[in-house]
C-alpha positions in Angstrom: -88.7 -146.4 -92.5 -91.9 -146.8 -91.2 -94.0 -148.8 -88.9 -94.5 -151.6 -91.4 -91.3 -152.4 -92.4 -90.1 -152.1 -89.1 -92.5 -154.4 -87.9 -91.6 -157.0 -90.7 -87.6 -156.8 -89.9 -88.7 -157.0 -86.3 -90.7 -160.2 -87.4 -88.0 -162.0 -89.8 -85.5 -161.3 -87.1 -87.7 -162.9 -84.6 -88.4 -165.6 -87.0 -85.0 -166.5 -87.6 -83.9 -166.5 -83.7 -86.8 -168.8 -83.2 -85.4 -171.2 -86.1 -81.8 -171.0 -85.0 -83.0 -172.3 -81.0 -85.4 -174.5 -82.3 -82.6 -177.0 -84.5 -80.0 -176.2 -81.3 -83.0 -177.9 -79.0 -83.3 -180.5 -81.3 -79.6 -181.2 -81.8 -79.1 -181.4 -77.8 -82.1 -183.7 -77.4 -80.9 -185.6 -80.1 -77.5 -185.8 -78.5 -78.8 -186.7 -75.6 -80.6 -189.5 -76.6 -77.6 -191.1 -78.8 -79.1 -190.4 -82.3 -75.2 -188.8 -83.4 -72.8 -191.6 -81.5 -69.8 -190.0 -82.1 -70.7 -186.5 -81.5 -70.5 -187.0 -77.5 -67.9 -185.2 -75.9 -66.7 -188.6 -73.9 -67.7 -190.6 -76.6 -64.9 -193.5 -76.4 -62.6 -191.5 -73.7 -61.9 -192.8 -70.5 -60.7 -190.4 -67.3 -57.2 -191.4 -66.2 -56.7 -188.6 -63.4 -59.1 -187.9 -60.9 -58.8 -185.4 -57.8 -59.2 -187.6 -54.9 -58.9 -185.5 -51.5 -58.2 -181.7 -51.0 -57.4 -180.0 -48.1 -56.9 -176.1 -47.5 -53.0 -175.8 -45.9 -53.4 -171.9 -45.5 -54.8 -169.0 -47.6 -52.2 -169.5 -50.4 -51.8 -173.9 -50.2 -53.6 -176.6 -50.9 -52.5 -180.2 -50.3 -54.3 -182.2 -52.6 -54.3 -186.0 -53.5 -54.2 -186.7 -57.1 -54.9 -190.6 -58.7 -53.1 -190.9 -62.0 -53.3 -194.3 -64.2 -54.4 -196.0 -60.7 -51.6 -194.5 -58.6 -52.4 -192.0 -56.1 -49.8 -188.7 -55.5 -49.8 -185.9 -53.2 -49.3 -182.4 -54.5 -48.7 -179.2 -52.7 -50.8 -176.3 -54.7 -49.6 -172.8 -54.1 -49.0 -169.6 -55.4 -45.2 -169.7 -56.3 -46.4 -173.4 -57.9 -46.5 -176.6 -57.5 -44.5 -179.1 -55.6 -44.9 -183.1 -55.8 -45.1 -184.1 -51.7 -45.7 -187.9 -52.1 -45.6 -189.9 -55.6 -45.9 -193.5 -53.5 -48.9 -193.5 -51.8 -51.2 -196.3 -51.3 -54.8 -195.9 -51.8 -56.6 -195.9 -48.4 -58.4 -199.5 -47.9 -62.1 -199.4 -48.6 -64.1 -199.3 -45.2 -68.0 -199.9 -44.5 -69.8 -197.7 -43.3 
């Protein structure tokens, strides 16, 4: 093999690289901008858990405040697993600030 074909591989390889980024570019800008509507990732989905609060217990728990379908829950995170603290709570009342 010599120079020249080397240098032509190196060139179609570069070539198609260049092609292959290009259309994955133009797919994410077109995604962004809504051209494919059902081709979002939360296209028509809704979140129905959400981590609320979190608080470090020690270097193995976490105490952490879960809202599920509107109803908030209190879960101790650890090492040996998980345990449900609280399933009852009441959201804390909205306060200005």
């Amino acid at each position: 093999m010599d120079l020249i074909d080397f240098t032509r591989y190196a060139a179609a390889l570069f070539v198609v690289l260049g092609l292959l980024g290009g259309f994955a570019w133009l797919a994410r800008r077109a995604q962004s901008r809504g051209l494919f509507p059902g081709m979002s990732p939360q296209a028509g989905r809704t979140r129905r858990m959400k981590l609320v609060e979190s608080l470090l217990v020690d270097a193995r728990r976490r105490l952490v405040i879960v809202e599920i379908d509107g109803r908030e829950t209190v879960l101790l995170l650890g090492a040996n697993g998980e345990q449900v603290v609280d399933a009852a709570i009441r959201p804390a009342p909205e306060t200005d600030r």
